[in-house]
C-alpha positions in Angstrom: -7.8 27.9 2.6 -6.7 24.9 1.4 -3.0 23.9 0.7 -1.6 24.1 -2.8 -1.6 20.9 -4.8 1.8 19.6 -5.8 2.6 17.5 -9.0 5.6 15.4 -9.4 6.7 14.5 -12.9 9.3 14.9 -15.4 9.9 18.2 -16.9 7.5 17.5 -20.1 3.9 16.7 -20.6 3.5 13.1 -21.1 0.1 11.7 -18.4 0.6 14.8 -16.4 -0.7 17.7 -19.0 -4.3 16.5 -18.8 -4.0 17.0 -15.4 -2.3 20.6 -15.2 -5.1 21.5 -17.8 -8.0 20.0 -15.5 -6.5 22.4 -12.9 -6.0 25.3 -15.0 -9.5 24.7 -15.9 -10.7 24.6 -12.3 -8.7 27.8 -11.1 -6.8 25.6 -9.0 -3.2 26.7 -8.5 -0.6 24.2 -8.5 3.2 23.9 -7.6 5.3 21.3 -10.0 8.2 19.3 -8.6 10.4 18.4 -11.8 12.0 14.7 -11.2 15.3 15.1 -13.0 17.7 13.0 -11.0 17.1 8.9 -10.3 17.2 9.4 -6.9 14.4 12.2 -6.4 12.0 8.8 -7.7 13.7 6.3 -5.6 13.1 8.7 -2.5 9.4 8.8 -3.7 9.5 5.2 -3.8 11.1 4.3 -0.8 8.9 6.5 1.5 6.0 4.8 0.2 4.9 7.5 -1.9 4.2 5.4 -5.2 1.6 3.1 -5.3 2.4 1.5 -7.9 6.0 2.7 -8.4 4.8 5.1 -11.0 4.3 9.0 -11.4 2.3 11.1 -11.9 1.7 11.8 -8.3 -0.5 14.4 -7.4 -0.8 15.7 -3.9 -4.3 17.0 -2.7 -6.2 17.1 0.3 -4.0 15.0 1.9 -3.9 12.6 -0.4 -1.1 11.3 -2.5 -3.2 9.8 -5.6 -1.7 8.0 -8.6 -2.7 6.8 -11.5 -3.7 9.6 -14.1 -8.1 8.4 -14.3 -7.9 8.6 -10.8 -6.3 11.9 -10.6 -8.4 13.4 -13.1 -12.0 11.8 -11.6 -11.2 13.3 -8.2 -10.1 16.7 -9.5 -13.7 16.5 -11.9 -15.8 15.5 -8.6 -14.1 17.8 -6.5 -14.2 20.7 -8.9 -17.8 20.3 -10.5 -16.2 19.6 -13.7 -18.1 16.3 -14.7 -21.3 17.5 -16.2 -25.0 17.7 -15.3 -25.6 14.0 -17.3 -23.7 11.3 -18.8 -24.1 13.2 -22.3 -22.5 16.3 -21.1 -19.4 14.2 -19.3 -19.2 12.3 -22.6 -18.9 15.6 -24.7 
């Protein structure tokens, strides 16, 4: 069994909803850390955890990805959620 993925964002949908829904959509469940103080995103930031300085953050397999395409092609590829074809991924 796998551990549960973790999502760190503000309490609100913003680049994190098409993510929760990607989830939803793969059965995966999910536990959401709300960043509501400063300092719970500077302690992200200083232990490295933010690539780019930015959330979302999105912890699976290990992993702590970033950057909302990225999330969303690993959770696709991992989940079989990308299509047979390039016309079924673009529909």
């Amino acid at each position: 069994m796998s551990e549960k993925v973790v999502l760190h964002y503000f309490n609100g949908r913003g680049k994190m909803e098409s993510i929760r829904w990607l989830l939803a959509t793969a059965g995966v469940e999910f536990e959401e850390v709300f960043l509501t103080k400063r300092e719970q995103y500077l302690k992200l930031v200083n232990d490295g955890a933010l690539m780019f300085q930015q959330v979302p953050l999105v912890e699976i397999d290990g992993m702590q990805l970033v950057q909302s395409r990225a999330i969303l092609n690993y959770i696709a590829g991992k989940y079989n959620l990308y299509g047979k074809d390039l016309k079924e991924r673009a529909l």
